[in-house]
LUMVOTI-871292 format. One line per 2 residues: number of its first residue (from 1); their letters; for each residue x, y, z of C-alpha. Coordinates in nm, 2 decimals, decimal comma, always signed. Layout:
REM LUMVOTI-871292
NUM	A	X:Y:Z ~ ...;
This chain:
REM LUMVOTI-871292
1	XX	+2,70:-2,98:+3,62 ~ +2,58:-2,66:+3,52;
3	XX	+2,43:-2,64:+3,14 ~ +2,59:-2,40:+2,96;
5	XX	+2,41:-2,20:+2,67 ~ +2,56:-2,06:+2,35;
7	XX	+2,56:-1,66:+2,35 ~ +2,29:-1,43:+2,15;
9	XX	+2,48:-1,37:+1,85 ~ +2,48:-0,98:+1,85;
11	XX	+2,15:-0,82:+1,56 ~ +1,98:-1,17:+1,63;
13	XX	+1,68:-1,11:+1,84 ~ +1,52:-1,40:+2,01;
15	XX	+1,24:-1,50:+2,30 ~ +1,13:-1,18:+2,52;
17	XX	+1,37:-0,96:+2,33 ~ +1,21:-1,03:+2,04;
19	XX	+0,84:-1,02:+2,14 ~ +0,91:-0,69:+2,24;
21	XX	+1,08:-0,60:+1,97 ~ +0,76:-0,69:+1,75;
23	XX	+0,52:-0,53:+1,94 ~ +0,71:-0,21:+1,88;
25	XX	+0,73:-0,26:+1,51 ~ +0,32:-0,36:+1,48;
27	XX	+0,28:-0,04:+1,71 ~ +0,43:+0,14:+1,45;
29	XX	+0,28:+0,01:+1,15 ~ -0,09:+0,03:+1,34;
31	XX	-0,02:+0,42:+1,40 ~ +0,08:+0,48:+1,03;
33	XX	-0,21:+0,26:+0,89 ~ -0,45:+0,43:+1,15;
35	XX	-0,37:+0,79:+1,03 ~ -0,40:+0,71:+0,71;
37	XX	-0,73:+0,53:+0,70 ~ -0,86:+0,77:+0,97;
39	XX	-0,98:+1,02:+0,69 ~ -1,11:+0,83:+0,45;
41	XX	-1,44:+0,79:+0,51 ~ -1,46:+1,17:+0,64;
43	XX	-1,24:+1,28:+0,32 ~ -1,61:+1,37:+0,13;
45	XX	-1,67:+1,60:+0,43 ~ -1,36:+1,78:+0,45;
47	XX	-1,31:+1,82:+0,04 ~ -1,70:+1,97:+0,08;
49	XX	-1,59:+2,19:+0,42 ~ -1,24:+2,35:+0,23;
51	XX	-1,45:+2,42:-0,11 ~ -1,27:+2,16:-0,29;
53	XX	-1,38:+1,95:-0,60 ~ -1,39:+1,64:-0,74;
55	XX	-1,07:+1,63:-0,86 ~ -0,86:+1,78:-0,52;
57	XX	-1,04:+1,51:-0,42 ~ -0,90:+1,26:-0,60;
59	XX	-0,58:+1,47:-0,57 ~ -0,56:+1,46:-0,22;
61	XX	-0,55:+1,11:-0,18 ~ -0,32:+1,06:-0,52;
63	XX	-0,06:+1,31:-0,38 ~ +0,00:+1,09:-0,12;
65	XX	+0,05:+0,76:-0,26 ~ +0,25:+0,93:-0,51;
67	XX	+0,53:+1,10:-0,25 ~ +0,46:+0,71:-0,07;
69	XX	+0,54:+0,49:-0,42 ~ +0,85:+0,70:-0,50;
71	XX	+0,98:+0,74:-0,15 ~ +0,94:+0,37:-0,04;
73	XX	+1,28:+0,25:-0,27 ~ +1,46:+0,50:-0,17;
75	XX	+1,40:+0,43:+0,20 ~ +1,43:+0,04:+0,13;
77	XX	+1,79:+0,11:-0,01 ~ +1,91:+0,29:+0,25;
79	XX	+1,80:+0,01:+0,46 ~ +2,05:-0,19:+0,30;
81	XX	+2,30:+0,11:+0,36 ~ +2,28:+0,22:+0,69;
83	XX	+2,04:+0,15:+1,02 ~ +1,72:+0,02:+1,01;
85	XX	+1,60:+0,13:+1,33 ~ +1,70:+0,50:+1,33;
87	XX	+1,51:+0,51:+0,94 ~ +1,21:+0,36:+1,11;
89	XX	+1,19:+0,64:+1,37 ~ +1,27:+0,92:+1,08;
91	XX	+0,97:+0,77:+0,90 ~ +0,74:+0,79:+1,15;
93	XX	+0,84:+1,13:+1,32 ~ +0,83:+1,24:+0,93;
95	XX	+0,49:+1,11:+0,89 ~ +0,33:+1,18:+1,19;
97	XX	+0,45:+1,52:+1,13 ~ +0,28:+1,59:+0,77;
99	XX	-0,06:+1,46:+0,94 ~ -0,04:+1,74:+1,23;
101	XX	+0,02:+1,98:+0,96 ~ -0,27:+1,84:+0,77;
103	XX	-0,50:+1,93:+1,08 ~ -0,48:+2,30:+0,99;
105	XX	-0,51:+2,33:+0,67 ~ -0,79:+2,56:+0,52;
107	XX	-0,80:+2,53:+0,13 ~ -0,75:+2,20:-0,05;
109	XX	-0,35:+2,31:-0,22 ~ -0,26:+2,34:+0,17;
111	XX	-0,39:+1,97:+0,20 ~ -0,27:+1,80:-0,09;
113	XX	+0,11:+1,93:+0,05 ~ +0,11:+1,84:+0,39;
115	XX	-0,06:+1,48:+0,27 ~ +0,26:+1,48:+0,03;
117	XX	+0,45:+1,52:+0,35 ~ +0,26:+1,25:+0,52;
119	XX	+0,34:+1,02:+0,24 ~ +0,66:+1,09:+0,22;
121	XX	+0,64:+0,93:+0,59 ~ +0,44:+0,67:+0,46;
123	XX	+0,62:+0,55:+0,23 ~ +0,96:+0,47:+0,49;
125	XX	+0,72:+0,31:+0,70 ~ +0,55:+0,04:+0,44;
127	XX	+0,89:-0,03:+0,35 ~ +1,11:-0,07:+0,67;
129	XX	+0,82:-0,19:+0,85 ~ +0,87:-0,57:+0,60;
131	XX	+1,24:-0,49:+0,59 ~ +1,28:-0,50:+0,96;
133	XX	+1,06:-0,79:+0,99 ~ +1,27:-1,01:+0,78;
135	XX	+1,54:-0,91:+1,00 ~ +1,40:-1,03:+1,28;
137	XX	+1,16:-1,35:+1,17 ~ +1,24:-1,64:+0,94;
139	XX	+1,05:-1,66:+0,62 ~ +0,90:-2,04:+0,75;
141	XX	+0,76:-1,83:+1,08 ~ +0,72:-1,50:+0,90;
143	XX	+0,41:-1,64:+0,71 ~ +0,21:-1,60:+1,10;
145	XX	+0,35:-1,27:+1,18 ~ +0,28:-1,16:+0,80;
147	XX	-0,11:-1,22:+0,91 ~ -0,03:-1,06:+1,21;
149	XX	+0,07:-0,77:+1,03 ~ -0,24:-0,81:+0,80;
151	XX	-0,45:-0,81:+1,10 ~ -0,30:-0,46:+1,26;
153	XX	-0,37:-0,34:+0,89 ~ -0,70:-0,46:+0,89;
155	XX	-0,80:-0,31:+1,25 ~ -0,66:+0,01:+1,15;
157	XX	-0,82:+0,02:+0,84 ~ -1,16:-0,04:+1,07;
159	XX	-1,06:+0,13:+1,34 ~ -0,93:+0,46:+1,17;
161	XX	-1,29:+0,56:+0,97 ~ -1,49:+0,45:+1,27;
163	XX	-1,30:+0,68:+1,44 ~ -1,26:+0,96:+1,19;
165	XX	-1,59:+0,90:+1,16 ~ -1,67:+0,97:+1,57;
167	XX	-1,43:+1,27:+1,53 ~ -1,63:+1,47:+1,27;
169	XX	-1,95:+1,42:+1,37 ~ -1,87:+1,54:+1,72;
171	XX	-1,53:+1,79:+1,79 ~ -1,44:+1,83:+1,36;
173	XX	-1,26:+1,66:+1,13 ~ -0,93:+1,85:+1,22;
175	XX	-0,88:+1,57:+1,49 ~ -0,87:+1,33:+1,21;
177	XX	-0,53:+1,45:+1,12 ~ -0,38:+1,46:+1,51;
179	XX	-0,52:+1,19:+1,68 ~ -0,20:+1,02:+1,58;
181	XX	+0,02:+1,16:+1,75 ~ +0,07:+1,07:+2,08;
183	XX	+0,07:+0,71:+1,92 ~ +0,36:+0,78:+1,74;
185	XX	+0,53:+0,93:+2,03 ~ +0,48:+0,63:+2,23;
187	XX	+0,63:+0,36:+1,94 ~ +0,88:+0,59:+1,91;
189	XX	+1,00:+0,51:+2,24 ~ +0,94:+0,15:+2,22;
191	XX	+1,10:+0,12:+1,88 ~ +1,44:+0,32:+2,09;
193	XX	+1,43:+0,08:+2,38 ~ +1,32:-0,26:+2,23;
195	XX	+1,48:-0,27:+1,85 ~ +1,83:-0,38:+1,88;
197	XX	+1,99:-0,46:+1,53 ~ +2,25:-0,49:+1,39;
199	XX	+2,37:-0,23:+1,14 ~ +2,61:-0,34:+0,86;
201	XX	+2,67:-0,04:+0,72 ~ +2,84:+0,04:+0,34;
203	XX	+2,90:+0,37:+0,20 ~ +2,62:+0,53:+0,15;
205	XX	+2,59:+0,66:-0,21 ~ +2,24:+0,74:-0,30;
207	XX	+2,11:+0,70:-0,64 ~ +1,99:+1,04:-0,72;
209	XX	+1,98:+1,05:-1,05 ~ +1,76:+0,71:-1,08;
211	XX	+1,56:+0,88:-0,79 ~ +1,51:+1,21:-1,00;
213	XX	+1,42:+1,00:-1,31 ~ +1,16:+0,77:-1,18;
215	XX	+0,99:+0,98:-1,01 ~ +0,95:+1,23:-1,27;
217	XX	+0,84:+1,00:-1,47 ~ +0,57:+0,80:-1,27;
219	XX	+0,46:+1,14:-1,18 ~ +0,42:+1,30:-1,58;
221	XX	+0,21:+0,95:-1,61 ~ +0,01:+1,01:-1,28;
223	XX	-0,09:+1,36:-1,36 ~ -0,19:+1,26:-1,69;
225	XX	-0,39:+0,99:-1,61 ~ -0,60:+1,24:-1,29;
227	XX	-0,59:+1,51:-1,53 ~ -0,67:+1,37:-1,86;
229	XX	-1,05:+1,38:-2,02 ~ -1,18:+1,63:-1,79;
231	XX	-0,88:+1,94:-1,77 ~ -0,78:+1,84:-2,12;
233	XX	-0,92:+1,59:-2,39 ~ -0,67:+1,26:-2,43;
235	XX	-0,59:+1,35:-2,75 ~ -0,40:+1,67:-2,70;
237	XX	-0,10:+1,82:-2,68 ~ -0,09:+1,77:-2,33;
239	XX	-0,13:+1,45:-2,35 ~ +0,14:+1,41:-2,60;
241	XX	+0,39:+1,64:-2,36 ~ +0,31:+1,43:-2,04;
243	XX	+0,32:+1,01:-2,18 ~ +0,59:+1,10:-2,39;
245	XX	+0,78:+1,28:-2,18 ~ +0,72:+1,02:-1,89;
247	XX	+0,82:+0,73:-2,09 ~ +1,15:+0,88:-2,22;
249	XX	+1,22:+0,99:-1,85 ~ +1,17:+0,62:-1,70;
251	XX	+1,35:+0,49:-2,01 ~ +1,64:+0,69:-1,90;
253	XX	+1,58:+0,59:-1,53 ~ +1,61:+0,22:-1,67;
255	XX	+1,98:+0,32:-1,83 ~ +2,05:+0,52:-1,49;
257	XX	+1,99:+0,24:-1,32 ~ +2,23:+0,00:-1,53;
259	XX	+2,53:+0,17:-1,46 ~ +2,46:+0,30:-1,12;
261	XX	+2,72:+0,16:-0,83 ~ +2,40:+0,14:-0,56;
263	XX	+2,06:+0,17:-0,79 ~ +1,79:+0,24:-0,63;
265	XX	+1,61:-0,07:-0,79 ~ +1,87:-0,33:-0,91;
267	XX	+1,81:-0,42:-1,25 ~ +1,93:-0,80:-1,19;
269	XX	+1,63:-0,86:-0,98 ~ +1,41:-0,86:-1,25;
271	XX	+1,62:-1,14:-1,34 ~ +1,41:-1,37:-1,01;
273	XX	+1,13:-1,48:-1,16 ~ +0,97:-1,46:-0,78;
275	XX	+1,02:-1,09:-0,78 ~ +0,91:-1,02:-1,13;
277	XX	+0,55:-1,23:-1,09 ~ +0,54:-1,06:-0,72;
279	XX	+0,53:-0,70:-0,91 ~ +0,32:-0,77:-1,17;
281	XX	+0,03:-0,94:-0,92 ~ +0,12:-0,63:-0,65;
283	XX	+0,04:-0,38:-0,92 ~ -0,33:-0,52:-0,91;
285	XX	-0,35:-0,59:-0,54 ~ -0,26:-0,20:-0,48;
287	XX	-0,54:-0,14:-0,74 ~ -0,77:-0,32:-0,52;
289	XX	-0,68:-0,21:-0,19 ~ -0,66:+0,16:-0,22;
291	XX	-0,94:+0,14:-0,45 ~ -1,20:+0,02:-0,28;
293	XX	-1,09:+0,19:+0,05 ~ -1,17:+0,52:-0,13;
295	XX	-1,43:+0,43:-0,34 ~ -1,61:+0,24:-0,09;
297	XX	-1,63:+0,56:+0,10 ~ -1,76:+0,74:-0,16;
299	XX	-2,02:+0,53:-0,25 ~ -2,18:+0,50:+0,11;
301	XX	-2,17:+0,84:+0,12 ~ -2,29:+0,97:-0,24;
303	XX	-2,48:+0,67:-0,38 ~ -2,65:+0,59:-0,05;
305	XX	-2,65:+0,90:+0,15 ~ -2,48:+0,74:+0,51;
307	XX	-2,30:+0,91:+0,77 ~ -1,96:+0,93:+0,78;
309	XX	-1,99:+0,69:+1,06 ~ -2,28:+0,46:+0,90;
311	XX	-1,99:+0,45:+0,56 ~ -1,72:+0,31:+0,80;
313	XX	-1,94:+0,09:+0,96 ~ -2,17:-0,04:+0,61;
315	XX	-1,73:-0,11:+0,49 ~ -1,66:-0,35:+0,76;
317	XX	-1,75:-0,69:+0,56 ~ -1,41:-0,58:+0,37;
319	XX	-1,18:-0,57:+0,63 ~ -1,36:-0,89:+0,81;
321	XX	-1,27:-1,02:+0,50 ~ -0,91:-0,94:+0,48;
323	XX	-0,86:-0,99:+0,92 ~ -0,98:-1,33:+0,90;
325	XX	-0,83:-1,51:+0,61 ~ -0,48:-1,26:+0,65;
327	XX	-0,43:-1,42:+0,99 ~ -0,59:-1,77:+0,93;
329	XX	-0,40:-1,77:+0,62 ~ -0,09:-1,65:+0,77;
331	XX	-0,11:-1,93:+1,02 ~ -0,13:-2,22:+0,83;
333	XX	+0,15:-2,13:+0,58 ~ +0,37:-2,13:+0,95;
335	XX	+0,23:-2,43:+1,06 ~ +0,26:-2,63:+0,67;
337	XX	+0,51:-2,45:+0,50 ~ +0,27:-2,45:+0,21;
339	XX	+0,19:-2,08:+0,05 ~ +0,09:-2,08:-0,32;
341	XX	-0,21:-2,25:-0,28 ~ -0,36:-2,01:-0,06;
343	XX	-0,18:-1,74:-0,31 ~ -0,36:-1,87:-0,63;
345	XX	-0,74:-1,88:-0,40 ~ -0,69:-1,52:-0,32;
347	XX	-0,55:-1,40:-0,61 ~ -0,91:-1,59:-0,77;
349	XX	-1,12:-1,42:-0,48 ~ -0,99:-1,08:-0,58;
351	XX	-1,11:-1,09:-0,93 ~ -1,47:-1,26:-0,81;
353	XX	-1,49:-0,96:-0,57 ~ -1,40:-0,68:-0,83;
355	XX	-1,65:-0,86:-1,06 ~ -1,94:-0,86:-0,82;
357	XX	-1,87:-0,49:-0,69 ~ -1,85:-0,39:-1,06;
359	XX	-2,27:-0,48:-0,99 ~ -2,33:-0,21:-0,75;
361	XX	-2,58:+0,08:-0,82 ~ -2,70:+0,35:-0,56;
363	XX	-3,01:+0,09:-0,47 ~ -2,81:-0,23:-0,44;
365	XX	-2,95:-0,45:-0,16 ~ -2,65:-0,43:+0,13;
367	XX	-2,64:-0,83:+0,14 ~ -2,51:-0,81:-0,18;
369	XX	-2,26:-0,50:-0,11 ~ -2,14:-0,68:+0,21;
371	XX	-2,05:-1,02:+0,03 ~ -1,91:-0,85:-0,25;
373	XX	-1,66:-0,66:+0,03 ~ -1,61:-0,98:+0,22;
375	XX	-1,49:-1,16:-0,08 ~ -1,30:-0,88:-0,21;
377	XX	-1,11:-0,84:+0,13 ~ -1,02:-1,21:+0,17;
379	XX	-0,82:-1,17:-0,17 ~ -0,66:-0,89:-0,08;
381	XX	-0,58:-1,04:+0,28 ~ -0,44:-1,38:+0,11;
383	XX	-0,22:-1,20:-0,14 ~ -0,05:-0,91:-0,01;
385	XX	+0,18:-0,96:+0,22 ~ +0,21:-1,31:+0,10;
387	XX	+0,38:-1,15:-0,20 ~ +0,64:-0,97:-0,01;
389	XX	+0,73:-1,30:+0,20 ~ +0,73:-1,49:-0,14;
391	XX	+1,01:-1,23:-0,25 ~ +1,21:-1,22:+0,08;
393	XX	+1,23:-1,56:+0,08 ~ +1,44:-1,58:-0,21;
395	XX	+1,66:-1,29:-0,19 ~ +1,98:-1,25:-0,05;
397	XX	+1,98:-1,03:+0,28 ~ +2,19:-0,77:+0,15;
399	XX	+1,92:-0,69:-0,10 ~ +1,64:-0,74:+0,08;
401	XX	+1,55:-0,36:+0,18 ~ +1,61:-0,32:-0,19;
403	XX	+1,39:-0,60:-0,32 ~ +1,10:-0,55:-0,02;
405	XX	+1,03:-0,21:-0,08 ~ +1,07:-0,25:-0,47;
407	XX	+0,74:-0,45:-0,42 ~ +0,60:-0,21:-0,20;
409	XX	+0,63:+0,06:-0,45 ~ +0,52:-0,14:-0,72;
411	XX	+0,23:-0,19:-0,48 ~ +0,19:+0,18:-0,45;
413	XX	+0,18:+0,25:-0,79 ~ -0,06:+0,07:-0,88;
415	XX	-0,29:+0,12:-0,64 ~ -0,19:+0,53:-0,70;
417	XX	-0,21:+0,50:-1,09 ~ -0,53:+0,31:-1,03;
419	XX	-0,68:+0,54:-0,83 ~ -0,63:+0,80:-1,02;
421	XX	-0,77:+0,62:-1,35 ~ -1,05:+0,56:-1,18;
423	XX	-1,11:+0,88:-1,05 ~ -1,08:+1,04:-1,37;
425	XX	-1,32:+0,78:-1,47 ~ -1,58:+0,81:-1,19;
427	XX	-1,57:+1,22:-1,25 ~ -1,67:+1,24:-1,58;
429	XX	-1,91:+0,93:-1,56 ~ -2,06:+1,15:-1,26;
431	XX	-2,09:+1,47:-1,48 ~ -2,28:+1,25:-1,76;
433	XX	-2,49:+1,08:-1,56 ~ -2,59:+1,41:-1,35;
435	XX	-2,64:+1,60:-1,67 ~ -2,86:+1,29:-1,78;
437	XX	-3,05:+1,30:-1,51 ~ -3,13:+1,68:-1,41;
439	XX	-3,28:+1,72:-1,82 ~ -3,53:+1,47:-1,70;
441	XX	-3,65:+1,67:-1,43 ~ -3,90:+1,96:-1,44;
443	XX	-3,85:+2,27:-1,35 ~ -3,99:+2,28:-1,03;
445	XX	-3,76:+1,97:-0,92 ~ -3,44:+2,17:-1,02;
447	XX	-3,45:+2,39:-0,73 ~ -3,19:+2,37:-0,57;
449	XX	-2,93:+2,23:-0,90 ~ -2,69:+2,52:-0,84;
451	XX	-2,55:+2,34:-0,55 ~ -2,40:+2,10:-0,81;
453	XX	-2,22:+2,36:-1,01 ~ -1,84:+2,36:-1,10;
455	XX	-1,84:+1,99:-1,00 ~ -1,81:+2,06:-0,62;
457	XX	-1,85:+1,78:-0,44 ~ -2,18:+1,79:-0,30;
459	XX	-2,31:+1,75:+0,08 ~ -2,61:+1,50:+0,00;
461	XX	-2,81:+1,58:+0,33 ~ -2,89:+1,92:+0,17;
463	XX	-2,98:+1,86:-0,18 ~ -3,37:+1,86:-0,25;
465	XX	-3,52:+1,49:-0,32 ~ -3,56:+1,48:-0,67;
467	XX	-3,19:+1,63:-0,72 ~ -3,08:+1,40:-0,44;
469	XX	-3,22:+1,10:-0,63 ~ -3,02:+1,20:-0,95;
471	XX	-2,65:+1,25:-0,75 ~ -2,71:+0,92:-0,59;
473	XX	-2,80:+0,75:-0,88 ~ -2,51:+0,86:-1,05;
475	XX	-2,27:+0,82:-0,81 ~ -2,38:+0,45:-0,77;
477	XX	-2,37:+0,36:-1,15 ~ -2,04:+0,54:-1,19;
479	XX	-1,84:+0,34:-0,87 ~ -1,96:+0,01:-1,00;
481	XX	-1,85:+0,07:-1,28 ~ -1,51:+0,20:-1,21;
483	XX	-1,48:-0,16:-1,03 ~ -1,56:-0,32:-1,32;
485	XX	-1,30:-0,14:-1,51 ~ -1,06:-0,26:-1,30;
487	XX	-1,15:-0,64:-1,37 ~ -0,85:-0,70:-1,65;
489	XX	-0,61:-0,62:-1,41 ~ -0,70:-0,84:-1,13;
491	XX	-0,70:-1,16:-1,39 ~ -0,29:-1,01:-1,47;
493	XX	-0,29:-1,06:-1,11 ~ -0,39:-1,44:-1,10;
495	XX	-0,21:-1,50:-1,34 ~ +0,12:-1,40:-1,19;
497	XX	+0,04:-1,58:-0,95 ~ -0,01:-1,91:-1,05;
499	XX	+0,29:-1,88:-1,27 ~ +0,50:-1,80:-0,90;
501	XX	+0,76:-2,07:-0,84 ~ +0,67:-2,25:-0,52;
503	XX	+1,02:-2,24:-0,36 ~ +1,00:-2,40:-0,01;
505	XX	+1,02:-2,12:+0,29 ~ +1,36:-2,07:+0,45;
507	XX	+1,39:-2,14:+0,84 ~ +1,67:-1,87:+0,90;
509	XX	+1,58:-1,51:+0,96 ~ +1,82:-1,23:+0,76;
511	XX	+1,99:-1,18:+1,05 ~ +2,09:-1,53:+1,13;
513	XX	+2,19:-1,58:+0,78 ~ +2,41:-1,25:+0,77;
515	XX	+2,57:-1,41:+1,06 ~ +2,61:-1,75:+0,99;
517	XX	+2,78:-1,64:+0,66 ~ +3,03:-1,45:+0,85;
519	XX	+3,09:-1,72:+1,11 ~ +3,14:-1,93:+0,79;
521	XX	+3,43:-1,67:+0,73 ~ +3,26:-1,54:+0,42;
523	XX	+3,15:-1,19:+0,48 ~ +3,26:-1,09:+0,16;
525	XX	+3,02:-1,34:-0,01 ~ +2,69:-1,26:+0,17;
527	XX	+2,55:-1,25:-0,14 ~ +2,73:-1,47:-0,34;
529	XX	+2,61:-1,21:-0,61 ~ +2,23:-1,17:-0,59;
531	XX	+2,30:-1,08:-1,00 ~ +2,42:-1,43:-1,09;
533	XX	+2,17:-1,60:-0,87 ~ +1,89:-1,44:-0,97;
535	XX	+1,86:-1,61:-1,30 ~ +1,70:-1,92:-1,12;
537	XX	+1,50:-1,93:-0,85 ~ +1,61:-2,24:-0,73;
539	XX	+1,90:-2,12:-0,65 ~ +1,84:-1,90:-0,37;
541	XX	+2,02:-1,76:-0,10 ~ +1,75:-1,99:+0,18;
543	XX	+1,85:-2,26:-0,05 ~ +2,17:-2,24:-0,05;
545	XX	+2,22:-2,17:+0,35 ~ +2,04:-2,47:+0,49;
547	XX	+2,32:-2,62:+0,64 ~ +2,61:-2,37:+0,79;
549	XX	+2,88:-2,66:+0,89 ~ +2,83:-2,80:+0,49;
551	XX	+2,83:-2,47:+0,32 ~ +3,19:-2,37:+0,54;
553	XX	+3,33:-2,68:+0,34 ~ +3,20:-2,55:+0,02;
555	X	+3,36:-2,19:+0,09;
């Protein structure tokens, strides 16, 4: 007798389908880390090339976290609105299009707005890109495909400065910004002919007003935190105009957000005490990441005088650090089930790392930089995308676009508000130390100082020895101690952490449980009202779905 098998229930992607699938999602993911990490090491160069300072520099980079953080909820609720696959391709056609743009432009306002476009991008991608995952995987067998994800992130992060770095030292740093084109073409493609989901679609009725608020808000904060101590003093009038004006507009996004029909990020989830300890400890894992990935950068460049190409290969310990324990991590949490743990000993390793990079000057010995970086990357590689599988795994899967990319932009935040406290810090820490160290010189060893004037960021190959000596000096001092500064956050982090509940991982993907609720004949209780359940997170949605034939009897 021929065996019979049950058919593929339709959004439910398994075996080759799904493989597939997944390799056009990581493809996609690679390409938007790639372009983003191509420049970073080779950003020094081209602020130097375009006559830029300190602070475009800073700015550059800033812009686009900032149009990523308060994009990415926006995209993650239309996720929950409308298809997931078409977003996906608007994000990365969106993104890869702000990068070409980026390619030509010749003064650092030029740049700062196309990378704003190229965030904008960014920012759909980090959010769909876990959203479309938890479609696709169960939380139990996302924790292997989360270090999968970790590992593209971490070969792009490696891959994209060695390359920038091969790109500007031989045909310009222009071909940073298009290499990622024909990438993105190709996943594209694969994302059209490989991604089949299905779309539950609701009226779609953006949140605009919450969208307006927030980001206004985070934005007044931003700028005053890049902007603060070096184009105004903190106490000022500017300062009073930009914090206060920023905290009454998110205070007003919070009361927007209460009585809108769709917010943009549902108050009630704050509610989970999952979600709320996963923002809190994401705030300093952004802090970390997009820290030290600029930072770093700077400090093989300005502290030590390398290569574009000698900086992304002296940063590689980091992202060793991250591949290896991201996927080993990621693996055992698949194979055990077990997850906090490993949470908790990276959340620790994060704070050793920022601690012993908080040591560096411009002479450290490299063993010590490369530990440091190796430590620091295996926290970063054990936490972050653990968080966002910690919060999928106990919201309902009509808020999950809503609740993934909440993280996300917490995440970005962070990382954005961070970087731009610390570059504030690191520019006038710079300007002290250089002034410090140019009145102990004599005359005849200040030829040459008026290559440091108006803060331009300076090309180190050129500057005379003694002058040399004093920019590298200062830019070592200042860097370490940015990373020390950032210290108190990271222990926030840890403990968040340890305070997560450690809520066994679900088996079902959001797809299967989307369907099994229907076939249950409850459709209109796919959430059973992520509001009242979020109060406890022992009673989640995984939870409550184990069995489909028991839970038809309860409903």
């Amino acid at each position: 007798m021929a065996q019979t098998h049950p058919p593929q229930t339709e959004g439910v992607l398994t075996g080759r389908a799904k493989r597939l699938a997944l390799a056009a999602l990581f493809l996609s993911m690679f390409v938007s880390m790639l372009a983003m990490n191509v420049v970073g090491t080779s950003m020094p160069i081209i602020i130097a090339d375009i006559g830029g300072t300190q602070a475009a520099f800073t700015w550059v980079v800033t812009a686009t976290m900032l149009a990523s953080a308060i994009s990415t909820p926006i995209w993650g609720k239309l996720a929950d609105l409308t298809s997931k696959k078409a977003l996906l391709q608007v994000a990365l056609f969106v993104f890869t299009l702000g990068s070409a743009l980026a390619g030509i432009a010749n003064d650092p306002s030029w740049l700062i707005a196309f990378r704003v476009l190229q965030g904008l991008g960014a920012g759909g991608l980090g959010a769909l890109g876990q959203i479309v995952l938890a479609e696709i995987v169960s939380p139990l067998e996302r924790g292997k495909y989360m270090g999968v994800m970790g590992a593209v992130m971490a070969v792009a992060t490696v891959g994209g400065p060695l390359l920038g770095g091969l790109l500007t030292d031989t045909v310009g740093w222009r071909w940073n910004f298009y290499v990622a084109a024909p990438i993105a073409i190709v996943a594209i493609v694969m994302l059209q002919r490989t991604l089949h989901l299905q779309t539950v679609k609701r009226p779609i009725k953006i949140d605009y007003l919450g969208a307006a608020l927030i980001s206004a808000g985070f934005s007044s904060l931003l700028i005053w935190v890049t902007l603060g101590g070096s184009s105004f003093d903190w106490m000022s009038w500017q300062t009073l105009v930009m914090v206060g004006g920023g905290v009454i507009l998110l205070v007003l996004a919070v009361l927007a957000e209460a009585k809108a029909e769709e917010p943009l990020i549902p108050l009630a989830l704050f509610k989970n005490r999952t979600f709320t300890m996963s923002v809190l400890a994401s705030i300093a894992v952004g802090l970390a990441m997009f820290g030290t990935a600029v930072f770093l950068g700077q400090y093989m460049q300005l502290a030590r005088g390398r290569s574009v190409i000698e900086a992304s290969l002296l940063t590689l310990p980091m992202m060793g650090g991250l591949l290896v324990s991201s996927t080993v991590v990621g693996q055992i949490i698949t194979r055990t089930g077990k997850w906090k743990r490993y949470m908790v000993t990276g959340a620790a390793a994060l704070l050793a790392g920022l601690v012993m990079m908080g040591q560096l000057r411009y002479d450290t010995s490299y063993w010590y930089v490369g530990v440091s970086m190796f430590v620091m990357g295996a926290g970063v590689g054990m936490t972050m995308q653990n968080l966002v599988l910690a919060v999928q795994n106990t919201i309902a899967p009509t808020e999950m676009g809503a609740a993934s990319s909440a993280v996300t932009f917490f995440r970005t935040i962070g990382g954005t508000a961070g970087m731009s406290a610390m570059g504030a810090m690191l520019a006038h820490q710079v300007s002290g130390y250089i002034s410090d160290g140019l009145a102990k010189l004599s005359p005849e060893e200040m030829q040459g100082a008026e290559a440091l004037a108006g803060g331009v960021l300076p090309k180190i190959a050129d500057l005379p020895g003694p002058i040399r000596v004093v920019v590298e000096s200062a830019y070592g001092h200042g860097i370490g101690n940015i990373f020390l500064a950032a210290v108190p956050v990271a222990v926030v982090a840890l403990v968040a952490i340890v305070f997560l509940p450690n809520i066994p991982l679900s088996t079902k993907s959001a797809a299967e449980q989307r369907a099994e609720l229907q076939r249950a004949g409850a459709a209109d209780l796919v959430v059973a009202d992520t509001a009242a359940m979020a109060g406890t997170d022992t009673g989640t949605i995984p939870a409550q779905m184990a069995d489909a034939d028991g839970r038809r009897g309860k409903l």
